[in-house]
N, C-alpha and C positions, 0 to 999 in steps of 0.2 A: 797396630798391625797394618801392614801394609799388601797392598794387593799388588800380586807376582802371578810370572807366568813362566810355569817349569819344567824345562825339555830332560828327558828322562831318556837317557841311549842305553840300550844292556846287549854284550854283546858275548857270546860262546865261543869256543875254539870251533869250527867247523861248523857253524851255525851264519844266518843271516841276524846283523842287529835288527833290535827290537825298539823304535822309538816311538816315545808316547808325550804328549803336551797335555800338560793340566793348568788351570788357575787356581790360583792356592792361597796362601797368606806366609807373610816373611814378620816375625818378629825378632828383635834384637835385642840381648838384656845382660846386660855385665861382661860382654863379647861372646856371648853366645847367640850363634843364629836358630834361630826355631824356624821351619817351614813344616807348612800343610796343606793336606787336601784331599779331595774323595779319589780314591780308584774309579775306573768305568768301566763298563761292559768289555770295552776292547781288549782288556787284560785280562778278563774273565774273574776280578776280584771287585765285582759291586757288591758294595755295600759295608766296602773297609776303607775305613781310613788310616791315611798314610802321616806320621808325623815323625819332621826329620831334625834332628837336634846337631850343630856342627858346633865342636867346643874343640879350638885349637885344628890339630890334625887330629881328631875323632873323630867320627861320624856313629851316631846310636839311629835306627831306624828301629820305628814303633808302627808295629800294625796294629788295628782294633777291630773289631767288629765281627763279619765273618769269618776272619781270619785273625790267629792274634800269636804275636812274636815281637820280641828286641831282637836284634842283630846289632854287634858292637862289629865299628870297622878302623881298627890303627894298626900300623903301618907293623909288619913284622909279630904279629897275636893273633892268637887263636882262643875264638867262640866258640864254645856249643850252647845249644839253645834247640829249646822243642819249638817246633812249628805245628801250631792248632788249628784245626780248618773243622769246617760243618761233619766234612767224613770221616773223622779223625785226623791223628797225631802221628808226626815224622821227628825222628830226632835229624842235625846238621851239625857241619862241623865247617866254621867259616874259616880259615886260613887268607890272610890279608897280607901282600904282598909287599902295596904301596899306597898309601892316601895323599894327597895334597888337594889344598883350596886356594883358590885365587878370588881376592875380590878388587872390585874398580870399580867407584863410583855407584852406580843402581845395577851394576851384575854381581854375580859370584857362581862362580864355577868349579866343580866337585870331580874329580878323579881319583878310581878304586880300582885296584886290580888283585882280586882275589880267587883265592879255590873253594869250590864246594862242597861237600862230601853229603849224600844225602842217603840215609838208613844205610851207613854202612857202604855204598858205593863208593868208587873209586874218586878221588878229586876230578872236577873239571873247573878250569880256567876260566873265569870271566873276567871283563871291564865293566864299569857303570859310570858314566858323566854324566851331571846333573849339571844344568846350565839356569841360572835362577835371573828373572828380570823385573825389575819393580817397573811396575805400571806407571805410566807418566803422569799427573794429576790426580791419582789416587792416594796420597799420601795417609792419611788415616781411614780405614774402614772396620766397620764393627758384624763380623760375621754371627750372622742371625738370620 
């Protein structure tokens, strides 16, 4: 595992983005990238973790903890999926517009543009780039 540091932009139709930096962990294993990391208070999801699986143009986000959900994102498909939190349960209905991933060198960079539909409400439009940076000198670390 390798120690990264991963800029997280989500941004609404009519809304201000929302960006958030975490330090995480990048593994890589038969060309699949694994990232991870704790949520923070600032997002108001402490005490979930966040683990992101990139296989081709896929993207599967796994939340745990306080909160727990998959979310499947390629390009042109539609998820539904419950969203479980402390106060109960929402059904979603992800609509995925576009995915692509870029990698070079110690980056990789993650672009989604999808709809959301949440209990039944109407879609609304989001983007999310995830910008991933492996730590310079950190090449193996053992999270513990």
């Amino acid at each position: 595992m390798k120690r990264v540091k991963i800029e997280v932009k989500n941004s609404r139709v009519n809304e201000d983005p929302i960006e958030v930096v975490y330090w995480g962990y990048r593994e890589m294993t038969e060309g699949v990238d694994r990232l991870s990391y704790d949520e923070s208070a600032l997002t108001g999801m402490e005490g979930v973790h966040t683990q992101i699986k990139v296989s081709g143009e896929e993207i599967t986000l796994v939340r745990t903890g306080n909160i727990q959900a998959t979310m499947v994102f390629r390009e042109n498909h539609r998820d539904r999926l419950v969203y479980k939190m402390e106060v109960g349960s929402m059904s979603m209905v992800l609509d995925t517009e576009k995915v692509s991933v870029w990698r070079e060198g110690r980056q990789m960079r993650i672009y989604i543009r999808y709809k959301l539909e949440i209990a039944g409400d109407s879609f609304e439009q989001n983007e999310m780039t995830i910008h991933v940076i492996e730590k310079i000198g950190q090449d193996q670390v053992n999270p513990s």
